[in-house]
N, C-alpha and C positions, 0 to 999 in steps of 0.2 A: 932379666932376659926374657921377651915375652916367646911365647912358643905355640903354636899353631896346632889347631884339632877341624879335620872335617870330615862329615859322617856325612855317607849318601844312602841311601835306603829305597824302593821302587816296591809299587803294588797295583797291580792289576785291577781295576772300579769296575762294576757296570751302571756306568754311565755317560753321558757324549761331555765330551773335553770343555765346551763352553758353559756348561754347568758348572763341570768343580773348578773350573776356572776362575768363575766368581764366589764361588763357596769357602774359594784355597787363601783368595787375592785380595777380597772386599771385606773392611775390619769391621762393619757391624755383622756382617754373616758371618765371617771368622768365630765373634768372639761366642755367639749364638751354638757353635758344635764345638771347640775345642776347648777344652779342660785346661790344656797349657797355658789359656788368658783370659784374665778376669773381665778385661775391656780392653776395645781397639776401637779408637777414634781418629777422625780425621783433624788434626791439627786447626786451631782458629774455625774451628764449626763444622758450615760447609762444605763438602768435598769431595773431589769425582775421583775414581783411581785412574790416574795418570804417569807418568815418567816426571822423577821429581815430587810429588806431590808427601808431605810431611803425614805420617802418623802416629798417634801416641797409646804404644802397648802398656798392659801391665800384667804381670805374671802376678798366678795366686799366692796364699804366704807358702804351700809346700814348695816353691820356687824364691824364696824370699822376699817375696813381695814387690820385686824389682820393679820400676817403671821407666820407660825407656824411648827415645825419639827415634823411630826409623824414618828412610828416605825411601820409595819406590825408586828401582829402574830395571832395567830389561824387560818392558812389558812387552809382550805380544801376544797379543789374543788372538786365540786360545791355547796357543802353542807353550809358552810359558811366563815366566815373570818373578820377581823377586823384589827383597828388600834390604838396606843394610842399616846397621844403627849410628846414627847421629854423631852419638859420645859413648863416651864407657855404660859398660852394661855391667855394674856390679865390679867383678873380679876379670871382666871382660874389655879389651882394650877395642876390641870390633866385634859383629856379629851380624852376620850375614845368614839371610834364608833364599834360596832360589826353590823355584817349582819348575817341572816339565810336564807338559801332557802331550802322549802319542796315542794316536787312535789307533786299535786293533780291534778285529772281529771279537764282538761280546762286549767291548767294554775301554778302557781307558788307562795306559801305562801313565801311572803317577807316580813321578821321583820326584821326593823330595831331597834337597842338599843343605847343609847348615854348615857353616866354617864360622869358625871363632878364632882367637889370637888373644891367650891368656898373659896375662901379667906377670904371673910369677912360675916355676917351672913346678914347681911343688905342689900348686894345684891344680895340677893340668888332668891326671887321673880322673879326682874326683868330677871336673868341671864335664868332660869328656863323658862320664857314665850318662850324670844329668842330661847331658846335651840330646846323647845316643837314645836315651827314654824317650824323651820330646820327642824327638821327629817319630819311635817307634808309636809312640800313641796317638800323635798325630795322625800318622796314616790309619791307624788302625779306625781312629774315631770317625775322621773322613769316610772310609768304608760300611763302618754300621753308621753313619746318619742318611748314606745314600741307599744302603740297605735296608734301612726302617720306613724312609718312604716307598721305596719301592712292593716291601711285605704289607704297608698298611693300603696303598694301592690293592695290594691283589687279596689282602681281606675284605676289603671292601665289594672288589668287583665280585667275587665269591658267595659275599651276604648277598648282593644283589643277584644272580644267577638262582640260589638257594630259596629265593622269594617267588622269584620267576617259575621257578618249577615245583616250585606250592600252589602259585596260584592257577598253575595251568592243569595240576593233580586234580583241585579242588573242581574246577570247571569240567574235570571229566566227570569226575564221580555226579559233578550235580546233572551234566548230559546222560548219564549212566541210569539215574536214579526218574530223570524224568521218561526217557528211552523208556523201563520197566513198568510206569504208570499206564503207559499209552498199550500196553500191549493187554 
């Protein structure tokens, strides 16, 4: 008797929604921040993210190394979009992922949802922990990659200000020094 698990979870980004959009949605940027998957490819090569369009995930081995065919649909950029899996996933008779992004002042409300539909009832617990983790760490990872660029942004713009007001110390002192010669 299969039995149904679905976990929604939501986290606040700063960032604008067409960004994590394709960060969330597009499997070679996918697989680039999220630890949940080893590799996300677009099916037969080439491939644009579309409604319908086939791609081929695979989970790392502390996920059992599962590989697995989802289909896209409910795209709408930037608003949200999703995926569901092909055929069994494992111990998984479906498994579905949807994203939403609502823009709010500061930043970007990102839910993530995952519904599965287990095979047997007995392993509905454990599948459901697993499950619950994924999207927890998903989101979370999603927020420090958008958070690491933004900190290395403003390290950067930082060292540059910090340069700037060196060189401009220095130009005084040397105005300063030449000032003192003349007198």
């Amino acid at each position: 008797m299969s039995e149904s698990i679905q976990i929604k979870h939501a986290i606040v980004v700063r960032a604008r929604p067409d960004v994590l959009y394709r960060m969330a949605l597009e499997p070679k940027r996918r697989a680039r921040w999220d630890k949940n998957f080893v590799s996300a490819e677009y099916e037969g090569g080439e491939g644009r993210l579309a409604n319908n369009a086939l791609v081929r995930f695979k989970f790392p081995r502390r996920l059992l190394g599962l590989g697995f065919t989802a289909k896209y649909g409910q795209l709408q950029a930037p608003q949200r979009g999703g995926w569901e899996s092909v055929r069994n996933v494992g111990p998984l008779e479906k498994l579905t992922q949807g994203w939403t992004f609502k823009p709010m002042p500061g930043g970007t409300e990102v839910t993530l949802t995952m519904n599965g539909r287990v095979r047997y009832r007995w392993i509905r617990a454990p599948i459901e922990r697993v499950l619950n983790n994924m999207v927890v760490s998903t989101l979370i990872e999603l927020q420090r990659t958008v958070d690491a660029q933004g900190a290395q942004l403003m390290e950067d713009m930082g060292r540059e200000l910090a340069e700037k007001q060196k060189a401009e110390q220095k130009a005084a002192k040397e105005a300063a020094k030449a000032a003192r010669r003349k007198r």
